[in-house]
Structure formats: C-alpha cells, structure tokens
C-alpha positions in Angstrom: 0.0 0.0 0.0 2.7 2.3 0.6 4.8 1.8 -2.3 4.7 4.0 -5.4 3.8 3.3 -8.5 6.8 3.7 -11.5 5.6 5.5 -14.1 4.8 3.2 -17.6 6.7 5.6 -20.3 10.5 5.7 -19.4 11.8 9.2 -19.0 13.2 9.8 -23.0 14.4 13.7 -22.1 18.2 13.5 -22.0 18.7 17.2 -21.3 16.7 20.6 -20.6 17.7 24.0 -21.4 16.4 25.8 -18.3 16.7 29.2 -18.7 16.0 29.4 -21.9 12.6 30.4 -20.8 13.8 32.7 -18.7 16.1 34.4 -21.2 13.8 34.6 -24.2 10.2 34.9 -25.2 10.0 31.1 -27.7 7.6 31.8 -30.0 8.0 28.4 -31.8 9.4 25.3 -31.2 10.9 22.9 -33.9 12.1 19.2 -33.3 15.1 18.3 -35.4 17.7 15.4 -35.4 21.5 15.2 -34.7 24.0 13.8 -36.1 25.9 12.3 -33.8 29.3 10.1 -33.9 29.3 6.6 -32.3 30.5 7.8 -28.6 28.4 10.5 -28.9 25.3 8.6 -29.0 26.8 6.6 -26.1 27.1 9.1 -24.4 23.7 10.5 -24.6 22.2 7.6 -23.5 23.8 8.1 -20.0 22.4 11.9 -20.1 25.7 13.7 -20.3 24.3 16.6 -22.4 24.9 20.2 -21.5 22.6 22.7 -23.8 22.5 25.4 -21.2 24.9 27.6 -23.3 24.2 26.5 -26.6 22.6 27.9 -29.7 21.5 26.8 -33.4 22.5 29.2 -36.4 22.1 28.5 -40.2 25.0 28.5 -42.5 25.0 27.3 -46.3 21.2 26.6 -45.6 22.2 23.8 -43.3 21.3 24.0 -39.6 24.2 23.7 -37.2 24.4 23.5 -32.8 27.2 25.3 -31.1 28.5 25.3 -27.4 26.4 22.0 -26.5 29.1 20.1 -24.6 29.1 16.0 -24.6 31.0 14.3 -22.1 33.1 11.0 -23.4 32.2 8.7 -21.3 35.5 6.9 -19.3 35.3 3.4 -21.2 34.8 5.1 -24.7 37.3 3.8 -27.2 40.5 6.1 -27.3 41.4 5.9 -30.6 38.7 8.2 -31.4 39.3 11.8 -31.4 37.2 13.4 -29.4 35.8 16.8 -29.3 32.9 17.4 -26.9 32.2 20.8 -27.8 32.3 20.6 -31.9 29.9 21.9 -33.8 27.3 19.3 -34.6 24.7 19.3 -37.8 21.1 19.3 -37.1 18.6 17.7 -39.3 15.7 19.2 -40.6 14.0 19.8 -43.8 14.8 21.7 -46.6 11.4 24.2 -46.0 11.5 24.3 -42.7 15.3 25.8 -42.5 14.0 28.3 -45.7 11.1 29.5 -43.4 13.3 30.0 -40.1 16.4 31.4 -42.1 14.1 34.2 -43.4 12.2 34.9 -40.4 16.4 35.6 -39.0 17.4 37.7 -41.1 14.3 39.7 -41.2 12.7 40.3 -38.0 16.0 39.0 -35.6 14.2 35.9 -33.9 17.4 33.3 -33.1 17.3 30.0 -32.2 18.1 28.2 -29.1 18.0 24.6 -28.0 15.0 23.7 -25.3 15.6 19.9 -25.1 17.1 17.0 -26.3 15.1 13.6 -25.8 15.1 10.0 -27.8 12.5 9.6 -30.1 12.0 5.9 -31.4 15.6 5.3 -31.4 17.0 8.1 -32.6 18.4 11.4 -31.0 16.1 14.6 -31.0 16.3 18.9 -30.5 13.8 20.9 -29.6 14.6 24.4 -31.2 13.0 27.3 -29.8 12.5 30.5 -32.4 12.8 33.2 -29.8 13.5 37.1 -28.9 15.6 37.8 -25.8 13.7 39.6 -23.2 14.4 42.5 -21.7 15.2 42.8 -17.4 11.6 44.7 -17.0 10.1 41.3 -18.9 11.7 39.1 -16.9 10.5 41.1 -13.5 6.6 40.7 -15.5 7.6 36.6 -15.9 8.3 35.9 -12.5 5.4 38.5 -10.7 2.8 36.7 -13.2 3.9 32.9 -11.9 4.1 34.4 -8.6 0.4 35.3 -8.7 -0.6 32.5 -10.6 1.3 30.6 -7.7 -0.5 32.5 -5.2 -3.9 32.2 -7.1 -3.8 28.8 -6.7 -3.2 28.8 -3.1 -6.0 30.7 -2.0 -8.4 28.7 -4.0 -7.1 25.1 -2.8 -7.2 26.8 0.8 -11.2 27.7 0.6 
C-alpha cells in the first residue's frame, strides 16, 4: 500500500535548457535530429548533455548546434578523437530551414536549444524560435507565476 507506482513511459528527455525560458520569449518550437558520432550517441544515452549555453545558427542553408558540450564517457574507445564541444549538424528539412532562415534575417528571432530527448531510437532537438527579453520582462515573468502561484493557493485553501 505504501509503495509508489513507476511510471509506464520511461523518462526519453536526455537534457533541458532551463533558462531558456527565462532568457527569451520562444515563439516556436521545432524538433530536429542530430548527427551524432558513435560515442556521442553513447554518451547520450547516459544523459551527459549540457545545452544550457548552446545555440542553433544556419550557415549554407544547413542548420548547425554550437556550445552543447558532450562528455566522453571513461570506457569510450581512445582511438577516437574526441571533441565534446564541436559543432554538430542538425537535421531538418529543406522548407522548414528556408522558413526559419528568413524569419532571422528579417525580423531578428534566433534559435536556441529547449531539449534534447530519444524519439524511437533516434536522437532529437527541440529548437525554440525566440526574442531575448528584456530585465523589465523578466521582472513581469516571474510576478505573473508568482500570482498564478499565489492564485492557486488561496483557491485550494477555501
């Protein structure tokens, strides 16, 4: 009676990008592949994913992630180079790259990386097409959760 119950769908999120919410106002999020080396993907299975400082920008209408870091794991072969912080190509098609270049370059969205997670087998990003907010924003943010927080409490309370 007192035990609790595991939950039927394994966990598949390998890494979250935290304050990217925070940081930005994501108006639209995008899931992509990776294309990952051999120890990478090893790697990813044991979570050791770091997207907290990393961001997605288009070059030669390809989409590319800089500044995610993947740790090798210790019994990785060593006659691999590797480079835990290279820049990595990310997967998506042709018109969905055409439609998020342009809406760069014209109205100066970027693109940040909200979460990485398996998807039947296979490695996935979750790009956010944001605007950076501004420190009277982020004050609005956290009052409005606050409230909502608050909100909440008073109603389970009566």
């Amino acid at each position: 009676m007192g035990q609790s119950k595991k939950s039927k769908t394994p966990d598949n999120t390998i890494a979250r990008n935290k304050s990217a919410r925070f940081e930005f106002f994501v108006e639209e999020t995008l899931e992509v592949g990776i294309q990952l080396e051999g120890w990478e993907a090893k790697s990813l299975r044991e979570k050791k994913l770091q997207i907290s400082e990393s961001y997605v920008f288009v070059k030669n209408n390809e989409l590319w992630l800089s500044g995610a870091h993947i740790t090798p794991l210790t019994s990785a072969s060593t006659h691999n180079a590797v480079l835990p912080t290279r820049v990595r190509k990310l997967l998506a098609h042709r018109h969905e790259i055409d439609r998020i270049s342009g809406l760069i370059e014209r109205k100066g969205y970027t693109l940040i990386a909200l979460t990485a997670y398996w998807s039947k087998g296979r490695a996935k990003l979750s790009i956010g097409l944001a605007k950076g907010k501004k420190l009277h924003d982020k004050r609005a943010t956290e009052k409005d959760r606050d409230w909502s927080r608050d909100k909440a409490r008073l109603l389970r309370g009566k």
